[in-house]
C-alpha positions as CSV (number, residue, x, y, z in Angstrom):
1,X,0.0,0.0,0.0
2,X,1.8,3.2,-1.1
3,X,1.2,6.4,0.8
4,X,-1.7,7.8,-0.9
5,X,-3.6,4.6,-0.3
6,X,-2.3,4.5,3.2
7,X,-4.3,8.2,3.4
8,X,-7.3,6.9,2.0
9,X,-7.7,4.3,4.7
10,X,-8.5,6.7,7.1
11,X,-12.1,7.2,5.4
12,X,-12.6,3.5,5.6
13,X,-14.6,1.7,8.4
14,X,-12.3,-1.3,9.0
15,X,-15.2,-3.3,10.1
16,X,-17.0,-4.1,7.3
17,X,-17.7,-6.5,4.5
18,X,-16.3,-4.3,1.8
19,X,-13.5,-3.5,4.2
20,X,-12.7,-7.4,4.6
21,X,-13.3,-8.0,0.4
22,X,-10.7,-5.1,-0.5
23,X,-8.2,-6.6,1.8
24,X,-8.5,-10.1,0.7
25,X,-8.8,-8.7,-2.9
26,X,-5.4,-6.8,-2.6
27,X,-3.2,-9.6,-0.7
28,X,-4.2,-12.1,-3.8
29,X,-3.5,-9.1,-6.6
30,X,-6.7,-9.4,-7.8
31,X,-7.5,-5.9,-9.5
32,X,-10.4,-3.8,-7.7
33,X,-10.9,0.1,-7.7
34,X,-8.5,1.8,-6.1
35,X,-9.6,3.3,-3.2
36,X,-8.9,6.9,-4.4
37,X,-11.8,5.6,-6.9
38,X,-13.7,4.4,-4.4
39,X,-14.5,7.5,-2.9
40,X,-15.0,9.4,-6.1
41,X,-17.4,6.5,-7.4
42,X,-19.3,7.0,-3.8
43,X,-19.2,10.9,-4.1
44,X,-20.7,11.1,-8.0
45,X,-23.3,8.3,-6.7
46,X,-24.4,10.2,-3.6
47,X,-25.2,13.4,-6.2
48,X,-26.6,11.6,-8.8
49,X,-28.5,8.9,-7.0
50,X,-29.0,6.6,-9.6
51,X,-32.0,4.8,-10.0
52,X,-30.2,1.9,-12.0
53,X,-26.5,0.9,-12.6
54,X,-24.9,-0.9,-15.8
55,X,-21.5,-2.0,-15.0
56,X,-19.4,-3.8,-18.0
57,X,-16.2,-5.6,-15.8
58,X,-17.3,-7.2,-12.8
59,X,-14.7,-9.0,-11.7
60,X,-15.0,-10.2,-8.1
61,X,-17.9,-8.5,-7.4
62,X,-16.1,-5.0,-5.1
63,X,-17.6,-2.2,-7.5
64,X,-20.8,-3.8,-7.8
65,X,-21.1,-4.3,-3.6
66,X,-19.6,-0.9,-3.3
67,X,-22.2,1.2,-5.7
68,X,-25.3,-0.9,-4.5
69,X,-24.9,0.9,-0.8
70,X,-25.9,4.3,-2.7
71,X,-29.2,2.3,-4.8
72,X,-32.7,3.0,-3.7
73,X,-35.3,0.7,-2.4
74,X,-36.2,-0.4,-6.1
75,X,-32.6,0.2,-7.5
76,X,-30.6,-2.4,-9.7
77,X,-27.4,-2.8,-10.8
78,X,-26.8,-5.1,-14.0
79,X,-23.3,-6.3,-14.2
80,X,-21.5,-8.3,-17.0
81,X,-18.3,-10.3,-16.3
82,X,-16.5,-12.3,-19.3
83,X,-14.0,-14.5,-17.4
84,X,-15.6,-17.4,-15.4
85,X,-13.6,-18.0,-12.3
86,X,-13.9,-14.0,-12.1
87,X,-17.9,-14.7,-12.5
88,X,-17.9,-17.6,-9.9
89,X,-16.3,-16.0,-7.4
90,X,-18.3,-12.7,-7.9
91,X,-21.3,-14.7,-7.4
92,X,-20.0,-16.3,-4.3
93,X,-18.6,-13.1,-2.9
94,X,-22.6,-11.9,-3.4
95,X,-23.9,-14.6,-1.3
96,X,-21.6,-13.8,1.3
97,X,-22.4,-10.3,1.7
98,X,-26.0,-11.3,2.2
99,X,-25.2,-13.8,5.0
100,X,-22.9,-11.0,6.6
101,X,-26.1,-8.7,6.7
102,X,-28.1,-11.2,7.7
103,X,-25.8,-11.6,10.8
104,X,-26.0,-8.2,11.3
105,X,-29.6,-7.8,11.7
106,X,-30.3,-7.6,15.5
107,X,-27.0,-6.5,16.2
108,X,-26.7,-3.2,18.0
109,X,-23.9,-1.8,15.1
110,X,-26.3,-2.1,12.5
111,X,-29.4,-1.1,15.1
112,X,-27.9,2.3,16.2
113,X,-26.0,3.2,12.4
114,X,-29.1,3.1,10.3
115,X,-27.4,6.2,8.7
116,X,-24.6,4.2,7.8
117,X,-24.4,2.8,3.7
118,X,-24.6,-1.1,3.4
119,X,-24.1,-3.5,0.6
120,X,-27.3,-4.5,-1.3
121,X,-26.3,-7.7,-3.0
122,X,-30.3,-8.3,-3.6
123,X,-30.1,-5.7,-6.1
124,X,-27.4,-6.8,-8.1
125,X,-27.9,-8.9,-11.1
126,X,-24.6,-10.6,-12.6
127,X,-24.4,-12.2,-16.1
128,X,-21.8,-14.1,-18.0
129,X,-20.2,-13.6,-21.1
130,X,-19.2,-10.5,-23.7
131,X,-20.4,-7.6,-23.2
132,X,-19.8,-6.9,-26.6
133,X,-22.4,-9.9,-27.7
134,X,-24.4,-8.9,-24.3
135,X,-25.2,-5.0,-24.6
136,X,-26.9,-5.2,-28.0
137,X,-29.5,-7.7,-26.5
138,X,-30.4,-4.9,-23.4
139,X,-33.6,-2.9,-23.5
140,X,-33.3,-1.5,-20.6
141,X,-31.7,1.9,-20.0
142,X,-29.1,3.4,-16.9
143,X,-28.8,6.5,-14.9
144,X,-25.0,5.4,-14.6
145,X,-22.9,3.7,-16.8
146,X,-19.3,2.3,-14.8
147,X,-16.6,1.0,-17.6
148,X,-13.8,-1.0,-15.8
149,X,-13.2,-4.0,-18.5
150,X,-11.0,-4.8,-21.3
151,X,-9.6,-1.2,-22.4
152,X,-8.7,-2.4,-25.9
153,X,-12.9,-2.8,-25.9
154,X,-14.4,0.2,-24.9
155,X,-14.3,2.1,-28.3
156,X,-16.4,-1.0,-29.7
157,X,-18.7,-0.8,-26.5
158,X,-19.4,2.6,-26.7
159,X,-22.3,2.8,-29.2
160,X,-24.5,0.5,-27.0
161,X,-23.2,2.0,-24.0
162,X,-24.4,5.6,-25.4
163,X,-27.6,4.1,-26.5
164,X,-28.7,2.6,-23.2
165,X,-27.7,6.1,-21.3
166,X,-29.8,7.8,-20.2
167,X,-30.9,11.6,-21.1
168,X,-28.3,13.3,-17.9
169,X,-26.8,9.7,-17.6
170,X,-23.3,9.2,-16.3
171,X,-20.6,7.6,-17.7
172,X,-17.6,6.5,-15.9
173,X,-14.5,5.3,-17.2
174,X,-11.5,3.8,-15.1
175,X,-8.1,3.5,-15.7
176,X,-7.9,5.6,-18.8
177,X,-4.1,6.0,-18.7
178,X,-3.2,2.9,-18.4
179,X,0.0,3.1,-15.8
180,X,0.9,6.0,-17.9
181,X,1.7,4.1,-20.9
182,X,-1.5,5.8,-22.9
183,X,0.7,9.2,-22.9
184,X,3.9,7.7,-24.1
185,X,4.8,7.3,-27.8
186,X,3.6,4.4,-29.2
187,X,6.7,3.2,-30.5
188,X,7.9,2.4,-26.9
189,X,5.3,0.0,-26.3
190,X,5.2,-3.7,-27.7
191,X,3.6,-4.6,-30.3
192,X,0.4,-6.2,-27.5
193,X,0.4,-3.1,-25.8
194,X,0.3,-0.9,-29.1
195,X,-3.0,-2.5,-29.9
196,X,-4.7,-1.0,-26.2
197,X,-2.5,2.3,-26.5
198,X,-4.5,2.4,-30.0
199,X,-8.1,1.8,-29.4
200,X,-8.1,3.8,-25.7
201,X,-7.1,7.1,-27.6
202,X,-9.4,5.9,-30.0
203,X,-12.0,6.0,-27.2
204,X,-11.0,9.1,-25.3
205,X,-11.2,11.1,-28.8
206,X,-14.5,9.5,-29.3
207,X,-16.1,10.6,-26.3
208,X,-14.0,14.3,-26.0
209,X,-15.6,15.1,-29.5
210,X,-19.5,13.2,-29.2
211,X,-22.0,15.9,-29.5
212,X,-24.3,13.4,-27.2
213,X,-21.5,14.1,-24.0
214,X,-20.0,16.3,-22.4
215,X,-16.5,14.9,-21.2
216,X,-14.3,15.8,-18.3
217,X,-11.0,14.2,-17.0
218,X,-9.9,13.8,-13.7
219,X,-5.9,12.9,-12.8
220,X,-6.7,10.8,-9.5
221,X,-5.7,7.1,-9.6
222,X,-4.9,5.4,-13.1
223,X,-7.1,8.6,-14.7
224,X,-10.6,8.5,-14.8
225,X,-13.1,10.3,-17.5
226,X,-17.1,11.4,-16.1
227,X,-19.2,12.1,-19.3
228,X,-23.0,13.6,-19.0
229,X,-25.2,12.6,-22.0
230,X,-26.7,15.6,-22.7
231,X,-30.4,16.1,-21.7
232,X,-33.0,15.5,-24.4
233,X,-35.9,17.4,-22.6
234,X,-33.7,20.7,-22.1
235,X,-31.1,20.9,-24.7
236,X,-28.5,21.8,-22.5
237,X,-24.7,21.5,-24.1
C-alpha cells in the first residue's frame, strides 16, 4: 500500500464486508478500484443517485457491492463479467455479503448506524459472457454507466453504451491512462500493448468530440473520465 492509499484508509470503516473484500482482494492481486476511486465513485453516486447501474467488468464483485450501498429501495445494478472464475467467485462473494447482513440484523452496530451505507447484493444482477455480444440484446436503460473492463474494448462498447444512457446519464470510465503508458509514444510500447494504447485514444477522442457528451477528466488514480449525456428534454450542451 503506497502512501496515498495509506491516506485513504483513514475514510474506511475497517469493520466491514467491503473493508474485509478489499483486503482479501489486494493480498491475492486481484484488480479492484482503487480506493482513491472508491470514494470518487461514492461521491458522484451520492449526487446523482441513480435509480439503476450498468456495470461492464465485474470482476469479483467490489464495485458492484460498493455502488449498491448508494441504490434506492427499487434500484438495480446489472453487471457483466466475461472470465468465469472471475464470474464464480463474484457470485460467491454476493452470497456472502448477504449472510454478513443477515448476521447483522439484531445487532446493535447495525441497530444504532441506520445512517450508515450497506451492501445490497439483492439488487445486483450478474451475467456471463461479452459484453460486446451482451449490450446489444439490453432494452433496458441506466442512470449510470461504470466502464472497468478490457480497455482495448471500450471504443467498440461505446455505441451500445451511449444508446442505453440515459438523457443526464453518467458515464464513468476507469483507468484511462493505463500506468501512464497511454501518454507515451507508441513506439515504446510492444507490439500487445500498441494495440490497447490504439483503441483507448481511440475511445477518449471519441467521447472528447460526441456531440451526445460532455467529457471531463480527472488525474486521481490510473485517470478516470465522467461524461453527461446531454439532456433531451432541455437541450442543455
Amino acid at each position: 500500500m503506497n502512501e496515498k492509499e495509506a491516506f485513504f484508509s483513514l475514510f474506511y470503516e475497517e469493520e466491514s464486508f467491503l473493508f474485509d473484500l478489499e483486503k482479501s482482494a489486494r493480498s491475492r492481486q486481484v484488480p479492484i478500484v482503487r480506493r482513491e476511486m472508491a470514494q470518487f465513485l461514492q461521491l458522484l453516486l451520492m449526487i446523482k443517485k441513480p435509480q439503476t447501474i450498468l456495470e461492464v467488468g465485474t470482476a469479483i464483485g467490489y464495485s458492484a457491492l460498493l455502488m449498491s450501498q448508494f441504490l434506492p429501495e427499487n434500484g438495480k445494478i446489472l453487471t457483466i463479467e466475461r472470465n468465469p472464475l472471475m464470474w464464480q467467485e463474484a457470485q460467491q462473494q454476493f452470497k456472502r455479503a448477504e449472510k454478513w447482513l443477515q448476521q447483522q440484523v439484531g445487532l446493535s452496530v447495525l441497530a444504532n448506524e441506520q445512517s450508515k451505507f450497506l451492501p445490497q447484493p439483492d439488487k445486483i444482477e450478474l451475467k456471463i459472457g461479452d459484453a460486446a455480444q451482451i449490450l446489444p440484446q439490453l432494452t433496458a436503460t441506466f442512470d449510470f454507466v461504470f466502464l472497468d473492463s478490457a480497455k482495448a474494448q471500450y471504443i467498440n462498447f461505446l455505441p451500445e453504451i451511449l444508446r442505453l444512457l440515459k438523457p443526464e446519464g453518467l458515464l464513468v470510465t476507469d483507468n484511462v491512462l493505463q500506468a501512464g503508458e497511454i501518454m507515451r509514444s507508441k513506439y515504446l510500447l510492444t507490439r500487445r500493448e500498441r494495440t490497447t494504447h490504439r483503441r483507448m485514444r481511440q475511445y477518449l477522442r471519441a467521447i472528447s468530440h460526441q456531440p451526445e457528451l460532455s467529457t471531463f477528466y480527472f488525474g486521481m488514480a490510473d485517470g478516470v473520465t465522467v461524461c453527461v449525456k446531454k439532456g433531451a428534454k432541455t437541450g442543455r450542451e
